[in-house]
N, C-alpha and C positions, 0 to 999 in steps of 0.2 A: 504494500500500500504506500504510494507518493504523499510525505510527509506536505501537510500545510503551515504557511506561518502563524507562527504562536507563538506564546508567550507561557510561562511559567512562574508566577510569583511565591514567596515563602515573606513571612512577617512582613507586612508591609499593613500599616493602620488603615482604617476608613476611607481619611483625606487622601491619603495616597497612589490609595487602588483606585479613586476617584482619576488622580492622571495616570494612571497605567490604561485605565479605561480609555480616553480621550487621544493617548498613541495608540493603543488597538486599531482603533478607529481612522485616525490620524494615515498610519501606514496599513493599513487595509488586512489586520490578521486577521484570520479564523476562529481564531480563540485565542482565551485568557483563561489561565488556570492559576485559579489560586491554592496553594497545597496547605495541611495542618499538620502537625506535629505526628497525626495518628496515620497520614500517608506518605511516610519517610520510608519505606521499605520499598515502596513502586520502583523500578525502573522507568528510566526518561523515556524508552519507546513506550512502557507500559502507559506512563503520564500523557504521553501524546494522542495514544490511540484510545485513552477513557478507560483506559484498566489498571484498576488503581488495584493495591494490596495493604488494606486493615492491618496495621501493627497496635501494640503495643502501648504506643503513644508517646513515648518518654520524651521527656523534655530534652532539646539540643537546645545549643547555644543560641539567644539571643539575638540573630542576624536580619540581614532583610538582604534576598538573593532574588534575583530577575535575570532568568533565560531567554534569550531570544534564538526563535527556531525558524528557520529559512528566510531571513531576511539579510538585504545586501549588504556588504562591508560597510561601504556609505550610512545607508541606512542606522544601521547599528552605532556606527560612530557619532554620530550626532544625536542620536538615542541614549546614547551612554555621557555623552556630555548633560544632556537636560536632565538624564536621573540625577546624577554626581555634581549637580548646580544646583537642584532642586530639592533634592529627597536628603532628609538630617540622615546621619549616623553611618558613613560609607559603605551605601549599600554593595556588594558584592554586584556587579553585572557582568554579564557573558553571554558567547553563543554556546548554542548545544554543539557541540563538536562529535564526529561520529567515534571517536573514540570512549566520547561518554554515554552513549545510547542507550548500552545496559547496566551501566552502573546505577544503583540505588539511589535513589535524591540524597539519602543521610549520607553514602562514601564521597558524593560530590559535594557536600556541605563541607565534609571534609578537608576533602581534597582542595576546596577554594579557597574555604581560610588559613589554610598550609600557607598556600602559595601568596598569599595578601600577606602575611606575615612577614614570607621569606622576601617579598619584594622591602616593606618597610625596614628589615633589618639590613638589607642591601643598603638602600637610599640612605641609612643612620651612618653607617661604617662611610658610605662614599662621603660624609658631609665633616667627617671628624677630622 
């Protein structure tokens, strides 16, 4: 099945999903999927195609992560500027890469704030 463009959000408040709504729109997705704590076990294809997997629920970290799925590099980058101008608490954004497709939502939560980390820790040492 040929994936459409979407969207994927995790913790992101009322006001906010208010403009994730308004880019859906804006750049003409498919959908917007907002995930809860209790569908962190899905896989990103499963998230895509509305097969979600009931966990557990447990509480992850604190974050606000926004996927974008088939939309143009362009696109994206000026997407990723208006969250990152707009949205408090540096939300995590990204494309879904097909490397991530079947990874878990919770190992990519992961695996982003790793790497958010490992960039900040870069950027500290490069500035000392």
């Amino acid at each position: 099945m040929e994936r459409e463009k979407s969207i994927i959000a995790y913790g992101f408040s009322k006001e906010e999903k208010y403009l994730i709504e308004m880019l859906k729109t804006r750049h003409k997705a498919k959908k917007c999927i907002y995930l809860t704590d209790s569908l962190m076990d899905s896989t990103l294809n499963g998230i895509l195609n509305d097969a979600f997997i009931e966990s557990d629920g447990l509480k992850l970290p604190k974050e606000k992560i926004l996927l974008f799925d088939q939309f143009s590099d362009q696109e994206f980058l000026v997407i990723a500027d208006i969250i990152k101008n707009t949205i408090k608490g540096s939300p995590i954004v990204e494309t879904v890469k097909s490397i991530y497709i079947n990874w878990s939502f919770r190992d990519l939560m992961r695996h982003l704030i790793q790497e958010r980390e490992e960039f900040k820790l870069r950027k500290m040492m490069r500035n000392l």
